[in-house]
C-alpha positions as CSV (number, residue, x, y, z in Angstrom):
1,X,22.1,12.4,-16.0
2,X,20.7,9.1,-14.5
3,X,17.9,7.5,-16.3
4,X,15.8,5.3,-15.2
5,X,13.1,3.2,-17.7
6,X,9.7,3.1,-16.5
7,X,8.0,1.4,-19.3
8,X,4.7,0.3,-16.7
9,X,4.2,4.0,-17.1
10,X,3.3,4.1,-20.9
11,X,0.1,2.0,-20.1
12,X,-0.8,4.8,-17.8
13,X,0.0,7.5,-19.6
14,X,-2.1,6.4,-22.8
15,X,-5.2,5.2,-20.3
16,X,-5.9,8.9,-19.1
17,X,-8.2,9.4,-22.5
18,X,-11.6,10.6,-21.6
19,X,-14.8,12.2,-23.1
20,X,-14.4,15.4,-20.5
21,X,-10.7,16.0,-21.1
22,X,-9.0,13.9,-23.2
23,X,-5.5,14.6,-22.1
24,X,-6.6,14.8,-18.0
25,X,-5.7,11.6,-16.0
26,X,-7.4,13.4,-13.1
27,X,-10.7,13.3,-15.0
28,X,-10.1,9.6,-16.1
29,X,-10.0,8.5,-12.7
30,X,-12.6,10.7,-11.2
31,X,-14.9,8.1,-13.4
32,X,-13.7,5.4,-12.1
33,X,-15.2,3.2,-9.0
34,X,-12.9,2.8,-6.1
35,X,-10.4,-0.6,-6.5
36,X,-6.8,-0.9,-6.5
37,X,-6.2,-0.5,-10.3
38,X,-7.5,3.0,-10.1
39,X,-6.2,3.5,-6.6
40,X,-9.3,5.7,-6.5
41,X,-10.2,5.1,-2.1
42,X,-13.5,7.4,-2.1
43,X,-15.8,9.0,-4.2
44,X,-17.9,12.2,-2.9
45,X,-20.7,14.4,-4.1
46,X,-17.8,16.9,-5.6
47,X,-14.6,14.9,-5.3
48,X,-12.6,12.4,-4.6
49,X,-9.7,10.5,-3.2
50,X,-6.8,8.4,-5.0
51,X,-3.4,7.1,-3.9
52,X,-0.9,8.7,-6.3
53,X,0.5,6.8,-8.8
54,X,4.2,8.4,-8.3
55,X,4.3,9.0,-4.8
56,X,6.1,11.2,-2.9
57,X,6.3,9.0,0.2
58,X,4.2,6.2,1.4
59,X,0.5,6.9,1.7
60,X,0.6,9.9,-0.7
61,X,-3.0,10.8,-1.5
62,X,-4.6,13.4,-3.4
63,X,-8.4,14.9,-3.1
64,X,-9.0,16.0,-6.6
65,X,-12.6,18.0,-7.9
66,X,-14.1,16.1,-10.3
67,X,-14.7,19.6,-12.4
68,X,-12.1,19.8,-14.7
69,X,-10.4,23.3,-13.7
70,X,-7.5,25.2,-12.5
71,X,-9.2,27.9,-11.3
72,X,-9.1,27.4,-6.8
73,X,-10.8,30.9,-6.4
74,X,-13.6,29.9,-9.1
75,X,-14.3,26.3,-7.7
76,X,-17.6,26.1,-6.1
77,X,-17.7,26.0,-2.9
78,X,-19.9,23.1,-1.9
79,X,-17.1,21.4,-3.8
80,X,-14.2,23.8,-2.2
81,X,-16.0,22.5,1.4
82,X,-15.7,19.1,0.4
83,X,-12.0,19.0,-1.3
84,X,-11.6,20.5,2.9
85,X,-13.2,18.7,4.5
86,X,-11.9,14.8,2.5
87,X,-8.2,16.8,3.3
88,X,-9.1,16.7,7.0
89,X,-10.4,12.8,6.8
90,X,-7.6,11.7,5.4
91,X,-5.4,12.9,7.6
92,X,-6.9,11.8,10.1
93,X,-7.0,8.5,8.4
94,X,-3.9,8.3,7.8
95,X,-3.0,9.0,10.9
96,X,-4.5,6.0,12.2
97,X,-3.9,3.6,9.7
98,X,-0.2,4.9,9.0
99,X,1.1,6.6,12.6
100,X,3.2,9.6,9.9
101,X,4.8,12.1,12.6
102,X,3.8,14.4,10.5
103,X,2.2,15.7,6.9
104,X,2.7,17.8,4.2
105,X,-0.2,19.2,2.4
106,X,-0.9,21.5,-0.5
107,X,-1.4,22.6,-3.9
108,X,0.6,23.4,-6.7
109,X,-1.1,25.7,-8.8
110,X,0.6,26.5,-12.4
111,X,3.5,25.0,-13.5
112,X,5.7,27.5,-12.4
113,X,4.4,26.6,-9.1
114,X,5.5,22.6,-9.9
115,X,2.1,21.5,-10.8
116,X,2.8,18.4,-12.4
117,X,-0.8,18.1,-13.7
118,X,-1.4,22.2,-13.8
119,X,-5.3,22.1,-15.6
120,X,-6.8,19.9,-13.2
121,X,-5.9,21.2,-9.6
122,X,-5.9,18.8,-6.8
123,X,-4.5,18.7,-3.0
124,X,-1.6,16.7,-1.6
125,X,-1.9,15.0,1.7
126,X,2.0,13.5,1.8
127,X,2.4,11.7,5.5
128,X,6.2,12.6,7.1
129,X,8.2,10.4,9.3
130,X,11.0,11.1,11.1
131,X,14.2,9.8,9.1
132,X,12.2,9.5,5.8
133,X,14.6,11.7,3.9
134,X,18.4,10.2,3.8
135,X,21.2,10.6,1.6
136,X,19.4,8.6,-1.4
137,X,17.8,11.5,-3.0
138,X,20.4,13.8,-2.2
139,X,23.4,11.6,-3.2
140,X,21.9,9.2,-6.0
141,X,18.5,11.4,-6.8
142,X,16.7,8.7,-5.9
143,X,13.8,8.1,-3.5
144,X,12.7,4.9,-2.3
145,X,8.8,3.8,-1.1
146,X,9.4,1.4,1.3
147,X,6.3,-0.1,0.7
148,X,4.1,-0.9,-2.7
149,X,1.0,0.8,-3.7
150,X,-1.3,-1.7,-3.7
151,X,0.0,-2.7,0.2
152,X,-1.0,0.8,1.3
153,X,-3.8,0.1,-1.0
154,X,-5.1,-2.3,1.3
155,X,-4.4,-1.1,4.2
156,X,-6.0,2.7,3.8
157,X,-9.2,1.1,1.9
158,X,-11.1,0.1,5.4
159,X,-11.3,2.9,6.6
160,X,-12.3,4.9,3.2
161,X,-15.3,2.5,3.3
162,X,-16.3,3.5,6.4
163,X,-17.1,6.8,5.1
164,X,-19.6,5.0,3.2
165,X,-21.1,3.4,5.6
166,X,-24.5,4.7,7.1
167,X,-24.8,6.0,10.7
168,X,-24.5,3.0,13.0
169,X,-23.3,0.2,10.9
């Protein structure tokens, strides 16, 4: 087995205490204002939008609820319209800011299902590009972000704030 120390990740890991959930990373950010240290991009009425910290390509993003919950078929559904409807944005966004030839996008609900975070469900927006996928994490189990977080930080927060901005402006 190849191991790899990530001791930057301990800071993290200890940060996600909070009054709602104690143990929830996803509710420790959903209190947070947007900036690069969260990597939170947007905040709605019923959720919002980060970079993930572990990305699974360049551009990663997730839409998370801000109610703590597993439970998709209980969510409300103004909130179930908005997780939608910030999914479509930023893909769209993306798009735009990124040019990805493609996306994938999902949930992982449970942890049989590979929910890495399984109490606190959230939605994937992953941006494809042709040749992103090489023999580095088939051979050495290894993938590589060609660019660093707080790059794509910077280059996706633009056009987050323009979904702030009123009518015109």
């Amino acid at each position: 087995m190849d191991i790899k120390f990530t001791p930057w990740r301990m800071a993290y890991i200890k940060s996600a205490a909070t009054p709602a959930d104690p143990a929830c990373v996803l509710c420790a950010n959903g209190q947070t204002e947007p900036n690069s240290s969260s990597l939170v991009l947007y905040r709605g009425t019923g959720c919002y939008v980060l970079m993930n910290l572990y990305p699974y390509n360049t551009g990663h993003l997730m839409v998370v609820p801000y109610l703590h919950t597993a439970d998709l078929p209980g969510l409300a559904p103004a909130s179930a319209h908005e997780l939608f409807d910030l999914t479509q944005r930023c893909v769209a966004i993306l798009a735009e800011a990124l040019a990805p030839h493609g996306f994938n996008i999902g949930m992982n609900l449970g942890r049989t299902a590979g929910a890495g975070i399984d109490e606190h469900l959230h939605m994937h927006i992953v941006p494809r590009w042709n040749g992103d996928s090489n023999f580095m994490p088939i051979v050495g189990g290894t993938k590589l972000i060609p660019e660093a977080l707080d790059q794509t930080y910077a280059k996706l927060r633009p056009f987050f704030d323009q979904l702030n901005a009123p009518a015109g402006a």
